[in-house]
C-alpha positions in Angstrom: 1.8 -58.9 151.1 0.3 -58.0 147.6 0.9 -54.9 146.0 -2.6 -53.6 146.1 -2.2 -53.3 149.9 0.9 -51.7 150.0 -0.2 -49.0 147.1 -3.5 -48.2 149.4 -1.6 -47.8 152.8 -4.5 -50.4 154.3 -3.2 -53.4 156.3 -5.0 -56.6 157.1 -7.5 -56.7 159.7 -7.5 -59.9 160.6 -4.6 -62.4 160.8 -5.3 -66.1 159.9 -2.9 -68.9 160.8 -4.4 -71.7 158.2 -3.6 -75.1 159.1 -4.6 -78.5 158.1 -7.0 -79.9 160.2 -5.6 -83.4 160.7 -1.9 -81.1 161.8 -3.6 -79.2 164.0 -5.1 -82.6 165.8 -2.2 -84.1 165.4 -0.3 -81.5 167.6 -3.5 -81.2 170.1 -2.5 -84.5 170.7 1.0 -83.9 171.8 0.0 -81.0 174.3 -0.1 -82.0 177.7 -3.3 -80.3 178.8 -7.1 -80.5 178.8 -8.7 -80.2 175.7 -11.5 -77.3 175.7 -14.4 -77.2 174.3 -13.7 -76.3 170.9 -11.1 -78.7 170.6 -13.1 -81.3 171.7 -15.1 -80.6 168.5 -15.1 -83.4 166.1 -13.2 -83.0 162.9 -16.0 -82.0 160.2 -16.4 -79.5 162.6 -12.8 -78.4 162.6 -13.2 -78.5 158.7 -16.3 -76.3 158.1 -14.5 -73.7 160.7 -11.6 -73.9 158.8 -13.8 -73.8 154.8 -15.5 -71.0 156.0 -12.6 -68.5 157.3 -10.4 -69.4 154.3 -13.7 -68.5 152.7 -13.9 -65.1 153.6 -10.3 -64.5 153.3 -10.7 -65.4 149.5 -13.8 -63.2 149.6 -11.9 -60.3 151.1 -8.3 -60.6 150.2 -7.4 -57.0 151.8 -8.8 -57.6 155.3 -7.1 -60.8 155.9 -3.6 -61.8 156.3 -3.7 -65.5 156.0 -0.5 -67.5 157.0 0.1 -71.2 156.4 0.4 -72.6 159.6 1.4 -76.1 158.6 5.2 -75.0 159.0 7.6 -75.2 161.9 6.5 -72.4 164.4 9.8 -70.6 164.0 8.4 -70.2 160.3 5.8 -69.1 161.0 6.9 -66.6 163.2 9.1 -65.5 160.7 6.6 -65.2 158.3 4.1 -63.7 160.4 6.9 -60.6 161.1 7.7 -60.0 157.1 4.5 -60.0 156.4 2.4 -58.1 158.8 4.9 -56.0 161.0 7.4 -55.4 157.7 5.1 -53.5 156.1 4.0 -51.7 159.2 7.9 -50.8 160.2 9.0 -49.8 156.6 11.3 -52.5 156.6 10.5 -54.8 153.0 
């Protein structure tokens, strides 16, 4: 969490687990369930969904938390605690 957001008090208001488009298939593909319709979707779609949110994050750094989702999901986990419910707890 940047510094500007802990001086202010404000906290992000949307959290955005960022992931690679070709990981994210890859693990759709080792679900076993139905596919919705989103991720049905074919990949430039995946990839203009995924341009435009980091978009707006870069737009609007202090509303959005984004977390790189390309890591093990016990990273990301961990990751996702330090930096949103750290701040929120007191605990740095």
């Amino acid at each position: 969490l940047d510094e500007a957001r802990r001086l202010d008090g404000r906290h992000p208001e949307v959290r955005l687990l960022d992931c690679d488009v070709d990981v994210a298939f890859s693990r759709l593909l080792g679900r076993n369930s139905n596919r919705d319709r989103m991720e049905q979707e074919k990949r430039s779609f995946h990839l203009r969904v995924r341009d435009g949110y980091l978009e707006l994050a870069r737009s609007e750094p202090l509303r959005f938390l984004v977390l790189d989702a390309n890591q093990a999901l016990e990273q990301v986990v961990a990751d996702f605690h330090e930096l949103f419910w750290g701040p929120l707890i007191g605990s740095d």
